[in-house]
C-alpha positions in Angstrom: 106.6 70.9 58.8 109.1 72.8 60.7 111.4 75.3 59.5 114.2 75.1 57.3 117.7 77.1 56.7 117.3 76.5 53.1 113.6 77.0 52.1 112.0 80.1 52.8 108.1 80.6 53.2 107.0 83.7 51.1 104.0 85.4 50.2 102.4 88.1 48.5 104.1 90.8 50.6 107.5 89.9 50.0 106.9 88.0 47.0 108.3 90.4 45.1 111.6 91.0 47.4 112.6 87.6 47.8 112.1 86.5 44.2 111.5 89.0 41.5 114.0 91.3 43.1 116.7 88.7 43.4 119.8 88.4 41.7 119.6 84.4 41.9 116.9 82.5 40.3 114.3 81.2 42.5 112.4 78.3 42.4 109.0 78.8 43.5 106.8 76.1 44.9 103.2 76.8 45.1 101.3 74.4 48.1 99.0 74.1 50.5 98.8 71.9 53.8 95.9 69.8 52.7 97.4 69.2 49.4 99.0 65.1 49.5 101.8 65.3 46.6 102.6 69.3 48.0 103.8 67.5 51.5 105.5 64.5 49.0 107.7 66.8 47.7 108.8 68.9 50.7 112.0 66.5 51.9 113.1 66.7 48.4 112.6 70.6 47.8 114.9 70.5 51.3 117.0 68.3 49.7 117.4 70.5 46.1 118.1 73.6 48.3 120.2 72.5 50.8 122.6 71.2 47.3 122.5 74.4 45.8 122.1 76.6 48.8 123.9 80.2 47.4 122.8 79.2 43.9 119.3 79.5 44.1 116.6 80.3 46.3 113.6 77.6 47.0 110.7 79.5 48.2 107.7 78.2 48.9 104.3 80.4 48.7 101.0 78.9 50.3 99.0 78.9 48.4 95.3 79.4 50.7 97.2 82.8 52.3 98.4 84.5 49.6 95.9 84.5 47.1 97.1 86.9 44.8 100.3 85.9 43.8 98.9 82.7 43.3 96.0 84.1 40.9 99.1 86.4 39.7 101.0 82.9 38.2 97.5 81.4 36.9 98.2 78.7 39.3 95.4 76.6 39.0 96.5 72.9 40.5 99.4 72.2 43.0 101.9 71.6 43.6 103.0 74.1 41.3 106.9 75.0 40.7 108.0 78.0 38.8 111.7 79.0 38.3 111.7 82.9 38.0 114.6 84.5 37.4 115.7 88.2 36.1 111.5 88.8 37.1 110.2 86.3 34.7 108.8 82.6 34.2 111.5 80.3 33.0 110.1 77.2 33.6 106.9 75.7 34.8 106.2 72.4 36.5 102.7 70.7 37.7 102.4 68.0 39.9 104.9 66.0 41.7 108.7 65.9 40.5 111.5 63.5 41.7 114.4 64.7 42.9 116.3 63.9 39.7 113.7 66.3 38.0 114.3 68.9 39.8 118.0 69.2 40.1 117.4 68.9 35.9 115.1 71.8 36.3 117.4 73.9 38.3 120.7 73.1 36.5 119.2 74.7 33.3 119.0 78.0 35.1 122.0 78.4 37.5 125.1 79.7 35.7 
């Protein structure tokens, strides 16, 4: 997976810059490389950002090399996504979404 303009890879040292610090809500997906439906739902995560690029930020936090803020969110199965926004868990989402779902998810969150 090569790098995008619109999602960002964080972890747990800038976890907390990048998305609890934000003025924007983030959403967060939790993944791994070996994880099937985490790759799945990469185009569309690239998708959701790139259509509200400046409205929210789409992070994505691996979740084998940052341990802790993984354990930090209880995630226990990914994919996980997480909107956080003003430091706190707005929503929550396991397992794969379509892209439908997530631009639901997001539009209950951007003002």
């Amino acid at each position: 997976m090569g790098n995008s303009e619109y999602v960002k890879h964080v972890g747990d040292h800038n976890f907390s810059t990048l998305v609890l610090n934000s003025g924007k809500p983030s959403l967060v997906d939790f993944w791994a490389p070996w994880c099937g439906p985490c790759r799945a739902i990469g185009p569309i995560l690239e998708d959701v950002a790139a259509r509200y690029d400046g409205k929210v930020n789409v992070v994505k936090v691996n979740v084998d090399d940052n341990p802790a803020t993984a354990s930090q969110y209880g995630v226990r199965s990914i994919p996980t996504l997480l909107v956080i926004h003003g430091g706190k868990v707005q929503e929550t989402q396991i397992g794969l979404v379509s892209k439908q779902q997530l631009s639901s998810m997001i539009e209950r969150h951007v003002t």
